[in-house]
N, C-alpha and C positions, 0 to 999 in steps of 0.2 A: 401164742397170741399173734393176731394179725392186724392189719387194721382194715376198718370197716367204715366206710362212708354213711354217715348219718344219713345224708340224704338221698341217697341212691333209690331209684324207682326201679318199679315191676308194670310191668304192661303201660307204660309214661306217667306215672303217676310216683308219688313220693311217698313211699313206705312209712307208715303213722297213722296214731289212732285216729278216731274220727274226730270232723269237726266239730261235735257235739262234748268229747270228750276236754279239748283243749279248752272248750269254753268254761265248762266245770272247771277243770284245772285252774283256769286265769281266778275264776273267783274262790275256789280255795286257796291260792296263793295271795289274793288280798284280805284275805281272814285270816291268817297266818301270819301275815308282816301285823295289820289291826292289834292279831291277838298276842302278837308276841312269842317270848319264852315258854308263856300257856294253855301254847295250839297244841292241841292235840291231833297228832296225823292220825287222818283216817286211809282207810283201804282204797282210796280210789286211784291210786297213784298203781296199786295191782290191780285196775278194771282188768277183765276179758279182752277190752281193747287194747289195753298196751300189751298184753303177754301176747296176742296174735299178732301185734306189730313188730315186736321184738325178735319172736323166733323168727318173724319171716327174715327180717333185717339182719340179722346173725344165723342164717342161715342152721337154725336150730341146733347153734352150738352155744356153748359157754363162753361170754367174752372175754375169759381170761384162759382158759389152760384148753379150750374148743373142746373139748367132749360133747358126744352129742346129748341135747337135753330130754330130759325124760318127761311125758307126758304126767301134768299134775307135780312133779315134784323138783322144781326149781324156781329159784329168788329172783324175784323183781329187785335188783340189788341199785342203792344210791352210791353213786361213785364218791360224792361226798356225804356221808353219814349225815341221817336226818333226824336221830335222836340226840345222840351224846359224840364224843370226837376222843379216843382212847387216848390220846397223846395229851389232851388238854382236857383234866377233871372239869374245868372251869367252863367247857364251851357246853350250849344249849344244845349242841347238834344244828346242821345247817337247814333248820325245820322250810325255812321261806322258797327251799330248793325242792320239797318234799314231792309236789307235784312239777318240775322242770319235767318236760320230755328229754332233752338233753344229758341230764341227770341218771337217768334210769340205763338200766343194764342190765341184759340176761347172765344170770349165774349161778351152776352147779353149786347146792348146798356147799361142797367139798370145799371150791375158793369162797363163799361167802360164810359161812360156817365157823364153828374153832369144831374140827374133829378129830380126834386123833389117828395117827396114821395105824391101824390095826396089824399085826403079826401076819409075815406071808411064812409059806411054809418053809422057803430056802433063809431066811431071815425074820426068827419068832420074835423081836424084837416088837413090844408096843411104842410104838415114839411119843411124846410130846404131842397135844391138839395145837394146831396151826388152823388159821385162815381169817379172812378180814374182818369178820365183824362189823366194827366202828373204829377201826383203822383208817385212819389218813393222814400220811407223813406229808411234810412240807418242808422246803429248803432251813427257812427261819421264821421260826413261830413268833415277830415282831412282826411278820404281814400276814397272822394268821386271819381271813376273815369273819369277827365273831358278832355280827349281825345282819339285817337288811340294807342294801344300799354301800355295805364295806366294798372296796377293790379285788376282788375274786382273780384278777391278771397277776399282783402282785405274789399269791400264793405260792407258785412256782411246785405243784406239787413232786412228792417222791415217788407217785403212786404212776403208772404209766398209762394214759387214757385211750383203750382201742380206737377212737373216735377222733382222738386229736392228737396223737401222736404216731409215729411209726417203728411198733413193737420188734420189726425184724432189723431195726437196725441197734437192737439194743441186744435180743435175748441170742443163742445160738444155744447149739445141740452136739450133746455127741453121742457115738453110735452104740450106747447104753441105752440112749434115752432121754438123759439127763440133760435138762437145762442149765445154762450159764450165760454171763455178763458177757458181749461182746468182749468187754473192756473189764477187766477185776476193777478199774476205778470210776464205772457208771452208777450212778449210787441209784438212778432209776431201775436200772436194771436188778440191784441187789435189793435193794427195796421193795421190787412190786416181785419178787419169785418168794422174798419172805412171807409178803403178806399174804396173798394169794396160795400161799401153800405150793409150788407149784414145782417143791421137787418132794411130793410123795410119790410111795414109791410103785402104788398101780397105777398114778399116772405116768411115772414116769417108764414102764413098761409099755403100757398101751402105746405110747409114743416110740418106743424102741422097734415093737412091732410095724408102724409105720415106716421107720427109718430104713428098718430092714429090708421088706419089700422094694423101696423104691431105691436103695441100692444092688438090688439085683435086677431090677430091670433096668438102671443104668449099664451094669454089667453088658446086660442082654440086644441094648441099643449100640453097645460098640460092637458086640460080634456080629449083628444084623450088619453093620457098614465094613467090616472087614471083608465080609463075604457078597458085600457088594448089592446086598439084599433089599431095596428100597421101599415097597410097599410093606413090605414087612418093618423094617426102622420105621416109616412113617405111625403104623398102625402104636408100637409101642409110643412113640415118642408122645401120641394121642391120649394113650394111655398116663404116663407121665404126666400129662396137662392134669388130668382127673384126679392125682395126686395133691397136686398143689394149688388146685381150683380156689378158690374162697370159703366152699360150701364141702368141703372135703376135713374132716375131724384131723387136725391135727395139721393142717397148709402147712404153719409155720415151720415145724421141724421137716416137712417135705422138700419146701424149699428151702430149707437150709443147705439138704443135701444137693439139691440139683443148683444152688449156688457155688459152694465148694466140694466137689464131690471127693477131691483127692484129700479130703478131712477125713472121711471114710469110710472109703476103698482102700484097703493095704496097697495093690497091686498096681495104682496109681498115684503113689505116693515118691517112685522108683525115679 
């Protein structure tokens, strides 16, 4: 996971549905506070306009575990659940957020989903279905917000928001693949790899694949400057950039390695 500026433009302009779309929005969200606990979300919250806003915006990855999204099969997912809230039987779901643009999120069935992690062949194990659903943890559910108008600051959620927060200083990697809490005691971090599923274990391979390459061509950027070879370092280290781009599946565990590389690299650990 990365993080991703809401507002960031493409050709100067600010990546989002149309103005046509917001305006519907505005007025389904005052039919919604009107109609209360009784609103029923409609589909507009997944128009065509947002899912082309989204991939562009997230660079048609997943905003939680970056995989790339597949055409037609991936969730307009609410960061805060706009049916029901798993932790609290008692809540309506945060329906009045149902159309927020702010709210909305690109994500792989897999993190928005409960699927079970399926049997690979080195490890036939079927695990446990994991993934968010209507998950969303919060510090102290005494400032849970459970209607229009409640203090939404006070929440403090557990859940960690591409958008508003910064994932790399929470999650790291190691050269499995496998995600982990910067910190064993950042509870955001344990929190949002629970919900999100995000140590299964193709994900956590496809990731390992990435980590892999771009520790050999770290490798391959110190033998270029040992031999003194500069056009050639230069062209890798370019290459490198493309690693850890934004819009490259899986940034986060890229730069994790080009953060600490002697994490690892055995051979510079010495």
């Amino acid at each position: 996971m990365i993080r991703v500026d809401r507002y960031r433009t493409s050709k100067g302009k600010v990546i989002k549905p149309s103005d046509s779309w917001f305006e519907l929005a505005g007025n389904k969200t005052e039919t919604a506070i009107e109609e209360g606990e009784a609103h029923n979300v409609t589909n507009l919250y997944k128009d065509t306009q947002v899912k082309m806003a989204l991939e562009k915006l997230f660079h048609d990855k997943c905003a939680y575990c970056e995989t790339k999204l597949v055409a037609g099969d991936w969730d307009v997912e609410h960061y805060r659940p706009k049916g029901r809230v798993a932790e609290r039987p008692d809540h309506p779901g945060y329906y009045w957020l149902a159309y927020t643009w702010e709210n909305l999120y690109p994500s792989c069935t897999f993190c928005n989903q409960r699927r079970k992690d399926q049997p690979r062949y080195d490890d036939p194990r079927t695990l446990p279905a994991e993934g968010k659903l209507d998950q969303f943890s919060i510090e102290d559910e005494a400032h849970r917000a459970m209607k229009p108008g409640d203090d939404l600051s006070k929440e403090r959620p557990l859940l960690l928001d591409p958008c508003g927060d910064e994932p790399e200083n929470h999650l790291t990697y190691d050269i499995h693949g496998q995600v982990h809490p910067v910190s064993p005691d950042d509870r955001l971090a344990v929190e949002t790899i629970r919900i999100c599923h995000l140590r299964r274990r193709r994900l956590r391979d496809d990731r390992a694949r990435t980590i892999i390459r771009v520790c050999k061509l770290i490798r391959t950027i110190r033998l270029a400057r040992e031999v003194e070879s500069s056009e050639v370092e230069q062209e890798l280290i370019s290459l490198l950039d493309d690693f850890t781009a934004p819009s490259s599946i899986y940034a986060g565990a890229a730069r994790a390695v080009k953060k600490n590389p002697q994490a690892f690299i055995p051979e510079l650990q010495e």
